[in-house]
VOGU-3710 file (C-alpha; in Angstrom, 3 decimals, decimal comma):
1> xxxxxxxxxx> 0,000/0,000/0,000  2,791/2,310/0,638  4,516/1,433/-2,349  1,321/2,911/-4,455  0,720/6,082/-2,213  4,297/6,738/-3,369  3,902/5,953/-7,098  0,284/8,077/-6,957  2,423/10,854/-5,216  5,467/11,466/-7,652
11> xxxxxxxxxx> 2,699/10,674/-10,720  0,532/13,616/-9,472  3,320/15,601/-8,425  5,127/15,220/-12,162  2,309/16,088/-13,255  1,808/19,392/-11,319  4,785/20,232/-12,211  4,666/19,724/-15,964  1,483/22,094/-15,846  2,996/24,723/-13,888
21> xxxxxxxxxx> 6,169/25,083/-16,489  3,925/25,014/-19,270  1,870/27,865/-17,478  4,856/29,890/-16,499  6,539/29,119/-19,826  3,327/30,568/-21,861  3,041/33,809/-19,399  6,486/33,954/-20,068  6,783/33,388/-23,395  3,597/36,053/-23,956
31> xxxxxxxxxx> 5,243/38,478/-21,882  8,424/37,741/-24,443  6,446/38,244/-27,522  4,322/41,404/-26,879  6,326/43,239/-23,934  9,867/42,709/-23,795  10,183/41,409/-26,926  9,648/44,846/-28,328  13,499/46,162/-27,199  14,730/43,373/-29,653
41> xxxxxxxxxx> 12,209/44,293/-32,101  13,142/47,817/-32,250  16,687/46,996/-32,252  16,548/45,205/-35,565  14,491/47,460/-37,535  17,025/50,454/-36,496  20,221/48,112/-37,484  18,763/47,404/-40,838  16,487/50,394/-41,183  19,425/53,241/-41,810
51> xxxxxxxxxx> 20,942/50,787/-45,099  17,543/50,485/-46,607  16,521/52,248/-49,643  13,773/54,156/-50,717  11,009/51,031/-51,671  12,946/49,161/-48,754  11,683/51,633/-45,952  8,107/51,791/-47,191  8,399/47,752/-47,129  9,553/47,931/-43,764
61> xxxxxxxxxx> 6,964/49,954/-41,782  4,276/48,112/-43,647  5,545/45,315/-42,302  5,958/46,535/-38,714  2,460/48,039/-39,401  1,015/44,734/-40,154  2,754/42,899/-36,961  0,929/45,648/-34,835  -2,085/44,855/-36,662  -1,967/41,492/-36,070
71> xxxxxxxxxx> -1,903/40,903/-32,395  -4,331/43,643/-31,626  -6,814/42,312/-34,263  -6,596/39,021/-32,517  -7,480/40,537/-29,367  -10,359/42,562/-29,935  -12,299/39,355/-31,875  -11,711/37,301/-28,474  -12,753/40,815/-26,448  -15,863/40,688/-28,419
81> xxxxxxxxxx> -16,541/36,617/-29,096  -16,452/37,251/-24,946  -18,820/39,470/-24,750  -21,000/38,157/-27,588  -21,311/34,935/-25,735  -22,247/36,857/-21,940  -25,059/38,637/-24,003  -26,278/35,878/-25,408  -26,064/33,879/-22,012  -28,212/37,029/-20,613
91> xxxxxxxxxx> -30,551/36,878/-23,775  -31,320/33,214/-23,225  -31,821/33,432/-19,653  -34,478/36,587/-20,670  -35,705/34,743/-23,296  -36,412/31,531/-20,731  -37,996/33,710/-17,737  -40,532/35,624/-21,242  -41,493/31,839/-22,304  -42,419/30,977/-18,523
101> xxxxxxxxxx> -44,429/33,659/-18,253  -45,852/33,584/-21,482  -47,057/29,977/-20,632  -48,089/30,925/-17,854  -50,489/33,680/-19,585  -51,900/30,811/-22,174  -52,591/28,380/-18,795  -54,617/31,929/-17,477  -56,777/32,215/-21,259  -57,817/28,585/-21,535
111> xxxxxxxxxx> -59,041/28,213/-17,933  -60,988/31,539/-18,583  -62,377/30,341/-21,450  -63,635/27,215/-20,106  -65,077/29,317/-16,713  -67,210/30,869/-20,075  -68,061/28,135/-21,276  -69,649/26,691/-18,318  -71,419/30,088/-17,262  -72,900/29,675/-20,879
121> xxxxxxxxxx> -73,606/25,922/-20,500  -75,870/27,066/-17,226  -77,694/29,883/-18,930  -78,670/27,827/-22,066  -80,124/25,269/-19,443  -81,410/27,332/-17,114  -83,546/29,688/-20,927  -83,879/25,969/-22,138  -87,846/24,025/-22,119  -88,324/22,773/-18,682
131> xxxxxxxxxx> -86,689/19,311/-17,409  -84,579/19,318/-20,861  -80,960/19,198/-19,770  -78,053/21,067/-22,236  -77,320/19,247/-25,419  -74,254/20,736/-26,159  -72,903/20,368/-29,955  -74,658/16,704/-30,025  -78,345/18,531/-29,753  -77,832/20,719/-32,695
141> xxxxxxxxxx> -79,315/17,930/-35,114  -82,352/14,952/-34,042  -80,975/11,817/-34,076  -83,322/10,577/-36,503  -84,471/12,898/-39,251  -81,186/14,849/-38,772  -83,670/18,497/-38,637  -82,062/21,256/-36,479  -84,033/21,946/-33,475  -86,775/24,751/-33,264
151> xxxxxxxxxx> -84,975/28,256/-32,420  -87,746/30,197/-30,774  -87,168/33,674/-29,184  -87,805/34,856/-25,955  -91,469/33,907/-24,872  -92,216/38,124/-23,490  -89,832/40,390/-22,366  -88,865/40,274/-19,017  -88,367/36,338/-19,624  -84,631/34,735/-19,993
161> xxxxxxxxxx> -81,697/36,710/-19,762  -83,871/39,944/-20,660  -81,477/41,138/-23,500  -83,445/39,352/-26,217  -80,950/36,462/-26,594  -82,834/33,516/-28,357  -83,678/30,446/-26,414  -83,391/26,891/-27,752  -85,881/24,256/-27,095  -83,930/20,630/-27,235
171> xxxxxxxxxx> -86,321/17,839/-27,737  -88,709/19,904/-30,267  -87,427/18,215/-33,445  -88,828/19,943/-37,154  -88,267/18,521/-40,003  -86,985/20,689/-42,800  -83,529/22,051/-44,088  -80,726/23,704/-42,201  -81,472/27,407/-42,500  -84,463/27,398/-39,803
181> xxxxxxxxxx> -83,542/30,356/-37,256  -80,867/32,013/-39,248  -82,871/35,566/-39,302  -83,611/34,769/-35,363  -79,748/34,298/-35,228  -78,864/37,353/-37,230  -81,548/39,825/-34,926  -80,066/38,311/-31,588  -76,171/39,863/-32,642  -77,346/42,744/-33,907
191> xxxxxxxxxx> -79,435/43,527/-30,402  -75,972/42,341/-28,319  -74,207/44,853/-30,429  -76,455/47,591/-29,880  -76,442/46,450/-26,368  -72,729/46,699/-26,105  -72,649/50,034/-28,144  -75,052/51,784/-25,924  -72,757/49,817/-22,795  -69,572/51,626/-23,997
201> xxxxxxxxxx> -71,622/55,050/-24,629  -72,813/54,580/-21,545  -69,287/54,585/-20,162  -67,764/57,273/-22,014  -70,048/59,592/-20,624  -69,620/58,548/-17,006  -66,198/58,958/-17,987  -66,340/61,847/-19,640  -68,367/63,434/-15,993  -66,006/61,945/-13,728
211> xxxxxxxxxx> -62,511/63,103/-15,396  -61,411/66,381/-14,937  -59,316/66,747/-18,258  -57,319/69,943/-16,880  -56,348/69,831/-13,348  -53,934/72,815/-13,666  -56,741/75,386/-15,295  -59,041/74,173/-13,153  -57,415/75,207/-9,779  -57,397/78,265/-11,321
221> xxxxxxxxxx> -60,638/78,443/-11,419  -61,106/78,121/-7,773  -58,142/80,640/-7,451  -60,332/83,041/-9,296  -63,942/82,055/-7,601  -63,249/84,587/-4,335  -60,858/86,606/-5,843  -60,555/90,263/-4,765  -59,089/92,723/-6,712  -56,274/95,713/-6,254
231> xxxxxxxxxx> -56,810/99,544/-5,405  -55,822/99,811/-9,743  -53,968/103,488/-10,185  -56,170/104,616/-13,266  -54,726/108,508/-12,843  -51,206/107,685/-13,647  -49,911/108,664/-17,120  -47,137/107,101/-19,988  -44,185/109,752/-18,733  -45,071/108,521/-14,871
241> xxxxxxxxxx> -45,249/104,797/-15,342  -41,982/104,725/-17,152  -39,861/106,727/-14,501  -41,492/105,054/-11,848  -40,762/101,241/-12,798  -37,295/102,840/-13,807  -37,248/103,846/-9,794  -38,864/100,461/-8,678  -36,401/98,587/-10,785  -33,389/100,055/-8,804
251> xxxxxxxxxx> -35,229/100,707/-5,116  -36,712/96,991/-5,172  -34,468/94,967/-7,570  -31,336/96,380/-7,923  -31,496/96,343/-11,664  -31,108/100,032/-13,353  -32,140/100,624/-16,879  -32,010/103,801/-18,706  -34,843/105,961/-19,618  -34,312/105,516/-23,223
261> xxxxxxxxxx> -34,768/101,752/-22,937  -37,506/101,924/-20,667  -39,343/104,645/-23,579  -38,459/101,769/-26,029  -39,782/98,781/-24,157  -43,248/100,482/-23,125  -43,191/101,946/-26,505  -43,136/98,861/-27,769  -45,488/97,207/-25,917  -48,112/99,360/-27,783
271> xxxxxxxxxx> -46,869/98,489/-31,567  -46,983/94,870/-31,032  -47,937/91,809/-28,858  -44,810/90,218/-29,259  -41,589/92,132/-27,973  -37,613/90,218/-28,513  -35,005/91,586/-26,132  -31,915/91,106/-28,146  -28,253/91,831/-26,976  -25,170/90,359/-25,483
281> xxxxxxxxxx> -25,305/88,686/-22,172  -25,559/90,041/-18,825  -27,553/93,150/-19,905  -30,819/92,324/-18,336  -32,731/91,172/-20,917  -34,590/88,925/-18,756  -35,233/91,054/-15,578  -36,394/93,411/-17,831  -40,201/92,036/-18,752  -39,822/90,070/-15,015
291> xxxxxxxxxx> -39,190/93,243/-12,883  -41,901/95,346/-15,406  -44,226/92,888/-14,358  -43,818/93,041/-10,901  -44,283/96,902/-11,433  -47,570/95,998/-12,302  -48,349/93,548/-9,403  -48,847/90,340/-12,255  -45,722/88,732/-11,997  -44,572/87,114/-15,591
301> xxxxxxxxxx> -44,643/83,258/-16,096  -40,862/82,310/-17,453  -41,178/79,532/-19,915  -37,510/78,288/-20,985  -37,302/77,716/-24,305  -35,621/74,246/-25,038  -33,614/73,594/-28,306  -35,897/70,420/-28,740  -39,083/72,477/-29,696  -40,692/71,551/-32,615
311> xxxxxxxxxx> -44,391/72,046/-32,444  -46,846/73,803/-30,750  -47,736/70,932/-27,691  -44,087/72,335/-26,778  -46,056/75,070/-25,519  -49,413/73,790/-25,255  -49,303/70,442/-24,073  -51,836/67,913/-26,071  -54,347/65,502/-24,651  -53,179/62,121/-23,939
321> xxxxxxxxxx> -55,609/59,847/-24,953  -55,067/56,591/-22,681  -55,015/58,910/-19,581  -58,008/61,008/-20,778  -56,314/64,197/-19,705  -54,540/67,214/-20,917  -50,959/67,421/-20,622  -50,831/70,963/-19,449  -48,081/73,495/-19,484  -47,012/76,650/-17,583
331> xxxxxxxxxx> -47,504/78,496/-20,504  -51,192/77,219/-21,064  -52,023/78,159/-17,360  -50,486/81,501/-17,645  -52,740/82,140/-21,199  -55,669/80,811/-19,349  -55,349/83,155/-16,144  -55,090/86,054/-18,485  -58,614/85,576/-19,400  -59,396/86,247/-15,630
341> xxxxxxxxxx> -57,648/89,184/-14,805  -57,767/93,107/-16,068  -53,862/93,824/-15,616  -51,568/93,289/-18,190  -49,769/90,008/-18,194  -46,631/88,985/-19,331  -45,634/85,266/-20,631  -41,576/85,570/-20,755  -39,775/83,177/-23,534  -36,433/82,957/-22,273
351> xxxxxxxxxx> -33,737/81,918/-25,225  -36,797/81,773/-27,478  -34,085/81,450/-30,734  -32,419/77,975/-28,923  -34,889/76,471/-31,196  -36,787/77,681/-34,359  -39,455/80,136/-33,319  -41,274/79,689/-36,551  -41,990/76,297/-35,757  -43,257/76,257/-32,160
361> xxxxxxxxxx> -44,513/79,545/-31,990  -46,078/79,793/-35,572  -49,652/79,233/-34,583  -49,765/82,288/-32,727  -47,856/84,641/-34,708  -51,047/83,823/-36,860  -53,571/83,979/-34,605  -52,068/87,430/-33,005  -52,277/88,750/-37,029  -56,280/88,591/-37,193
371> xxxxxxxxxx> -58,169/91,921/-37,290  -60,425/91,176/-34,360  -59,774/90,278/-31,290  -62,753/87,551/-31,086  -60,760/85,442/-33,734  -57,788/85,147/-31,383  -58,560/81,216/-30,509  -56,338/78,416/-29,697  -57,975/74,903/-30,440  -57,217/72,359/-27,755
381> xxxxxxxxxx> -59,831/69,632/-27,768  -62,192/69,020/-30,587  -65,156/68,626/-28,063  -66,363/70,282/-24,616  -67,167/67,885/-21,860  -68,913/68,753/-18,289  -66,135/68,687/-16,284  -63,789/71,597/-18,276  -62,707/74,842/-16,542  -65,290/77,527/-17,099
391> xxxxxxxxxx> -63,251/80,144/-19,562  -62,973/77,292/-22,330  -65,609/77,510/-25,014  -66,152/74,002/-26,491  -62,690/73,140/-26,194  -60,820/76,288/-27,770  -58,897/78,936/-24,875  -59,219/82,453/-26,277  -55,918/84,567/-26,393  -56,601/87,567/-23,819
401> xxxxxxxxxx> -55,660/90,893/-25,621  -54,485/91,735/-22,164  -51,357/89,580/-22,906  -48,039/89,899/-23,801  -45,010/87,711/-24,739  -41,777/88,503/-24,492  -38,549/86,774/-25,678  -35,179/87,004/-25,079  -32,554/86,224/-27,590  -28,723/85,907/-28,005
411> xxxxxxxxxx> -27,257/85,447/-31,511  -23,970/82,728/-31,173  -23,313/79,854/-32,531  -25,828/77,396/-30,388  -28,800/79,976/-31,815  -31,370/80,015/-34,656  -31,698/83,018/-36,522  -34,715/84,904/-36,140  -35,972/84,754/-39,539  -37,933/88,307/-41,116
421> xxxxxxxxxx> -41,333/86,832/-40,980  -40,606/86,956/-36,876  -39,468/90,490/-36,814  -42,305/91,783/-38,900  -44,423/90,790/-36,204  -42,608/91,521/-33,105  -40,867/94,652/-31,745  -37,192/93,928/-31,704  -35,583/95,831/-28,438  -31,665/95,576/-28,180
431> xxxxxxxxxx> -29,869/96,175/-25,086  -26,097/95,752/-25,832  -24,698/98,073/-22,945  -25,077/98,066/-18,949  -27,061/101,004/-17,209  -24,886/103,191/-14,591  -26,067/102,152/-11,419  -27,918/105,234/-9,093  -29,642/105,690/-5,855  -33,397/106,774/-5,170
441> xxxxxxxxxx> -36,079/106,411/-2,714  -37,821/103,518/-2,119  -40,540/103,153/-5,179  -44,226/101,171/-4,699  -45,173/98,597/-7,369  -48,078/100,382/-9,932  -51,255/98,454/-10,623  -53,145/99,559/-13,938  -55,845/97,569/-16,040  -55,171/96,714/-19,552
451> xxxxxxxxxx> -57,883/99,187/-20,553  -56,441/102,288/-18,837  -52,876/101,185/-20,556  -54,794/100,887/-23,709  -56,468/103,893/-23,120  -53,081/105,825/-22,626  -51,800/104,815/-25,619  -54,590/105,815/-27,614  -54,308/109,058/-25,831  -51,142/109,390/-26,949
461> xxxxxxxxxx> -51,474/108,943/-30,642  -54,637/111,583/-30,558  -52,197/114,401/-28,132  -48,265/112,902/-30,043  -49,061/112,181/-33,588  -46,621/112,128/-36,184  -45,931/115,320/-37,901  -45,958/115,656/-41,606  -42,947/117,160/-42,356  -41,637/114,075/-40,633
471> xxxxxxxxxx> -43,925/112,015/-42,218  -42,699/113,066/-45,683  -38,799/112,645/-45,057  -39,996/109,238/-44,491  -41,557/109,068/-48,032  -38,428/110,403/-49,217  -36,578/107,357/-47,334  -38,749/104,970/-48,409  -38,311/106,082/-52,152  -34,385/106,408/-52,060
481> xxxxxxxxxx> -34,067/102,103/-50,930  -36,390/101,027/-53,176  -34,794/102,871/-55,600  -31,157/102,250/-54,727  -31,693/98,958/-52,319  -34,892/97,106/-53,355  -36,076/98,058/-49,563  -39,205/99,567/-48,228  -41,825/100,617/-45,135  -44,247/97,398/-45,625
491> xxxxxxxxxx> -47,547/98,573/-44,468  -47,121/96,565/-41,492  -43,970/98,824/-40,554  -46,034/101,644/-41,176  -48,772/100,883/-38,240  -46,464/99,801/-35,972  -44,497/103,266/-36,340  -47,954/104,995/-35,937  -48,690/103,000/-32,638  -44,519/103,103/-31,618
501> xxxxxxxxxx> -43,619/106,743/-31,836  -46,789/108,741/-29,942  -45,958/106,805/-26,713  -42,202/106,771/-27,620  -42,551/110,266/-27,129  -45,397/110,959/-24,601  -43,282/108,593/-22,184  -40,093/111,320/-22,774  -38,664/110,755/-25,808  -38,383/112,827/-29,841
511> xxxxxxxxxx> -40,516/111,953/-32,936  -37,110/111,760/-34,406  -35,736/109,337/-31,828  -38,789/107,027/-31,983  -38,866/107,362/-35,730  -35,213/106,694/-35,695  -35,000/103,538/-34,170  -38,024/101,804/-35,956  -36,097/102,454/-39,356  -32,596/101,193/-38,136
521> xxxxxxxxxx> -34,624/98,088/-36,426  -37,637/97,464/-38,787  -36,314/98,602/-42,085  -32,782/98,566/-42,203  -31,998/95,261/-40,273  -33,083/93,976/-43,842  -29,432/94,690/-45,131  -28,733/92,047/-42,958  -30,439/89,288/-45,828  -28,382/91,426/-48,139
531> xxxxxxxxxx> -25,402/90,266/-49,624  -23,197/93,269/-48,212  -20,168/93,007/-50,300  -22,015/94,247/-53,439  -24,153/97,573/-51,682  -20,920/98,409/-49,615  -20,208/101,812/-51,570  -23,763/102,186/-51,556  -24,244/102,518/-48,167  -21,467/105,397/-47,817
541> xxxxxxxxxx> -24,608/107,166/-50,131  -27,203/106,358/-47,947  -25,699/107,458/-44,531  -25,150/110,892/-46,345  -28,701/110,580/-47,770  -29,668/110,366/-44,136  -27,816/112,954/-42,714  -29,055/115,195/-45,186  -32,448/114,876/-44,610  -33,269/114,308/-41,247
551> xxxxxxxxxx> -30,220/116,556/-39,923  -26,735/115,682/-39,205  -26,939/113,371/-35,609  -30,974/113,017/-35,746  -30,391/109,309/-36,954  -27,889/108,303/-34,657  -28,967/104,957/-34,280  -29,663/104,019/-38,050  -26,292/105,540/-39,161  -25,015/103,839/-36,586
561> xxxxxxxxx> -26,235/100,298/-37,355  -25,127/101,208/-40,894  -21,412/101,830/-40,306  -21,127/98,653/-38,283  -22,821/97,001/-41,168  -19,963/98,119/-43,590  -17,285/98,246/-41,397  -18,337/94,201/-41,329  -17,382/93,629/-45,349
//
């Protein structure tokens, strides 16, 4: 025995052994070929390299190249047979747990099915003549003549199953051919259908009072039900409520604008509905509209424009229909509150050109262009139901004209351009320079109704209106770029100068200055779609032009925006 524990001993321990060197002689022998190895490499490529010539070199490193190649080819197709094979290990373990369970569902159908069948088997027996016991498929023909049995209907209503189902009497046997009961047959499904149509009707309208499709506008509602409103300031004029959210601004918020950009801003919130803030960054272009609006005690919703926008659910939200509710959105709540209050309210777009405005915001550039104020209405849903909040009519939200929206916009490289359809519209303000910070007294917020603000700047136009001498060096203007440029005052232009320059000025400014900056922002930001290169002398002509009829430094901001136009070429 001890002489084979001795023989089992060295035989295992050779054999140990053996496995070991050959272990240690492949790590080694690895390590050789793809670590040290390369010292011995490199030194015989440089001892041969410097005698080779031309076509010898090239052979050489494509030869070197391919050696590279080689090993780390190799490696990645076992990296990836690896990892092939784990996913597939994890696929057919997924795949093994999704066949249980789909088993398991098939196991849950058939014993439903025959739970129906029996609940069926005891209603046919129960409608069935009176001691006769269910046939099942065997009744369906006599045993001797082979007839179908009678089909009969219901004996009265209020009998059987009370839906009208037909009832068949086993053991009546009538002798004739296989179509006896058919139109029975047919008049049975066509009452279950109209059963189950009026069933689902019946549940779409419990439905239909029992969902509340807009949770958001409807606690605004019931913000709105005992709602009392401010002490409005209906005595305060343009010049007042300009100087005084210039003082609130700095008292309150520590943000100080100039007067001229306050002028512009209110100015402009009287040509158009839609005001951009453009500029570089840090100027205030979004405390601007924010700190205006707490001015007015209606502080603006901010809605952050994302570069994904597309549509206009961006901003509207849409109606999901497996939920059966209304995916609403800050910006829908703030629209819908407008309709409940008389002070102006502000909706603030912030980085409306991260994504194209023309897209998600194109609905309501067209909606703001209609004539009458009645025709400014959003479609939501295509139908009303009871439970909606009470300021949507049949599923449209009407656009308050006590609303305004305001975007900001920077122009780099992770920007859309605004595109001229956009600008016609809206009432580009640029604020490219920081205010000089003052001191003043404490200022109190201001609260007006839309109306008086409307009123004021009708006021305006009737006490500021545009002068004709004025009037005609803007014919004059107008004549010299279509002329010279292919440029002119569309009529739109033309009304928003009408409505932009009477408040410019009652609110401090010059018919000059107000008249000046709608023609360097409205007109001749045009020159910008221009190709520059070609109208660059022509240009040097117009500034003079300019000069020469509106007096030297009245223009200062259109001659202005034209020299950094052609300094640009």
């Amino acid at each position: 025995m001890s002489d084979f524990l001795k023989f089992a001993y060295e035989l295992i321990a050779q054999v140990v052994y053996n496995l070991t060197a050959w272990i240690v002689a492949f790590v080694q022998g690895f390590i050789r070929l793809f670590i040290t190895g390369w010292i011995e490499y490199y030194g015989i490529f440089t001892s041969y390299f410097g005698e080779f010539g031309f076509f010898s070199k090239v052979l050489s490193i494509i030869l070197v190249i391919l050696l590279i190649a080689i090993p780390i080819v190799v490696i990645v197709l076992i990296a990836r047979r690896v990892v092939l094979h784990i996913q597939l290990k994890a696929d057919r373990d997924d795949n093994r747990t999704l066949y249980k369970e789909i088993g398991r569902l098939n196991k849950q159908v058939l014993d439903l099915m025959d739970e129906k069948n029996k609940i069926l088997s005891l209603k046919v027996n129960n409608n069935g003549a009176a001691g006769t016991p269910y046939l099942g498929g065997d009744g369906l023909a006599d045993p001797i003549s082979g007839a179908s049995p009678l089909v009969v209907p219901a004996v009265a209503a209020g009998e059987g199953d009370g839906i009208g189902m037909p009832v068949i009497a086993g053991g009546f046997g009538v002798a004739g051919d296989g179509n006896v009961g058919e139109d029975v047959i047919s008049n049975a499904a066509a009452a279950a259908a109209t059963a189950a149509a009026q069933a689902r009707l019946k549940t779409e309208e419990e439905e239909k009072n029992n969902t509340n499709r807009f949770p958001k506008l409807s606690l605004v509602d019931l913000k709105y039900e005992d709602y009392d409103e401010p002490d409005y300031d209906d005595q305060i004029t343009l010049k007042e409520l300009a100087e005084g959210y210039r003082l609130f601004a700095c008292s309150q918020m520590h943000l100080y604008y100039t007067p001229e950009i306050v002028r512009r801003f209110i100015a402009g919130m009287a040509a158009s509905k839609i005001l951009i803030l453009e500029g570089i960054s840090g100027t205030g272009k979004t405390s601007l509209p924010y700190s205006f609006s707490r001015y007015l005690c209606n502080v603006a919703t901010m809605v952050s424009v994302q570069p994904s926008f597309r549509d206009r659910t961006e901003l509207l939200g849409y109606f999901n229909e497996f939920s059966k509710r209304f995916n609403e959105t800050e910006f829908l709540r703030a629209l819908y509150e407008a309709n409940f209050r008389k002070d102006p309210t502000i909706i603030v777009l912030d980085e409306m050109n991260l994504a194209r405005i023309e897209y998600y915001f194109a609905e309501m550039l067209s909606v703001l262009e209609m004539p009458s104020q009645d025709e400014w209405v959003l479609d939501l849903v295509p139908t009303a139901w009871p439970g909606d909040p009470i300021k949507l009519d049949s599923g449209k939200i009407h656009v308050s004209p006590t609303t305004w929206f305001v975007g900001t916009a920077n122009n780099d490289d992770s920007t859309f351009t605004i595109t001229d359809k956009v600008y016609d519209r809206a009432m580009p303000i640029e604020l490219n320079e920081r205010a000089e910070a003052f001191e003043c007294e404490l200022q109190p917020a201001c609260s007006i109704t839309y109306d008086h603000l409307k009123a004021l700047f009708e006021q305006a136009k009737a006490e500021y209106p545009i002068s004709q001498s004025s009037l005609d060096k803007m014919k004059k203007l107008d004549n010299y770029l279509q002329t010279r440029f292919k440029l002119a005052f569309g009529n739109r232009i033309i009304k928003q100068m009408y409505e932009f320059v009477p408040v410019y000025v009652a609110c401090g400014g010059t018919e000059l200055g107000g008249m000046d900056y709608i023609i360097a922002r409205k007109v001749l930001k045009k020159f910008e779609s221009l190709n520059v290169m070609f109208v660059r002398d022509e240009i040097k002509g117009l500034i003079e032009y300019i000069e020469k009829t509106f007096g030297s430094g009245e223009m200062k901001d259109s001659i202005e925006y034209l020299q950094r136009i052609r300094n640009l070429v």
